[in-house]
C-alpha positions in Angstrom: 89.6 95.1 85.2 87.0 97.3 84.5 87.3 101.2 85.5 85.7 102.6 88.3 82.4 104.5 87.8 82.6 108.7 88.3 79.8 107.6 90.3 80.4 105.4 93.0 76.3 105.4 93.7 76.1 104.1 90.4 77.0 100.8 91.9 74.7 100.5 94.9 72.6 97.2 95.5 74.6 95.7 92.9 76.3 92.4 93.0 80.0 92.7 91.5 82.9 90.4 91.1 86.4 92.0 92.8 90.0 91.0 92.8 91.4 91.2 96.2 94.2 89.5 98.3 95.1 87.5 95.0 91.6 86.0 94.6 88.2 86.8 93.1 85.1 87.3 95.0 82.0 88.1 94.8 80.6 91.0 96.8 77.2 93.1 97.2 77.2 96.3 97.5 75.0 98.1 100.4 76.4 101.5 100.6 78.3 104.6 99.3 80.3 106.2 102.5 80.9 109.4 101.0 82.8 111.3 104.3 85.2 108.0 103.9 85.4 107.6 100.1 84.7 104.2 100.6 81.8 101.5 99.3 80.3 99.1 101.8 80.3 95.5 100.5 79.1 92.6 101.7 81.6 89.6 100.3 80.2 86.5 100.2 77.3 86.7 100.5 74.7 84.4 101.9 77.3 81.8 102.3 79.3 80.5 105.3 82.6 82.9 104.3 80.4 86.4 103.9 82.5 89.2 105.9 81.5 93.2 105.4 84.4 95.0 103.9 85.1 99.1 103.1 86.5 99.2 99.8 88.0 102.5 99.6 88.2 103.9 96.2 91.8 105.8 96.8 92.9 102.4 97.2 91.6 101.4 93.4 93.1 99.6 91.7 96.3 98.8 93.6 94.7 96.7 96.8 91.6 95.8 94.9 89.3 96.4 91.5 86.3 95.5 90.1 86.5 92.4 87.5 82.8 92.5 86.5 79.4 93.5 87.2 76.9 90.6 87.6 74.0 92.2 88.6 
């Protein structure tokens, strides 16, 4: 599990592996919502099983975290 950034931003347009729901995905991040505290991911995607999801950072690391960055 690696820690969340100070800097959500820091993470924006990059592709990053989360744990969720018991299982790894990968996910792509398009935005920082910064009146909901939340980053805007795309999971998924390009494939069949791609869904939009709000990850919101209060809810780190108990409902979800970030395993690793891949690019």
């Amino acid at each position: 599990m690696l820690p969340l950034s100070s800097n959500p931003t820091s993470l924006l347009r990059k592709y990053i592996k989360i744990h969720f729901d018991d299982v790894d995905e990968i996910a792509y991040v398009q935005d920082y919502n910064e009146e909901n505290n939340c980053l805007e991911v795309m999971v998924n995607p390009s494939s069949e099983y791609e869904f939009y999801a709000e990850l919101y950072l209060e809810d780190n690391p108990e409902s979800w975290y970030i395993v690793d960055i891949v690019g």
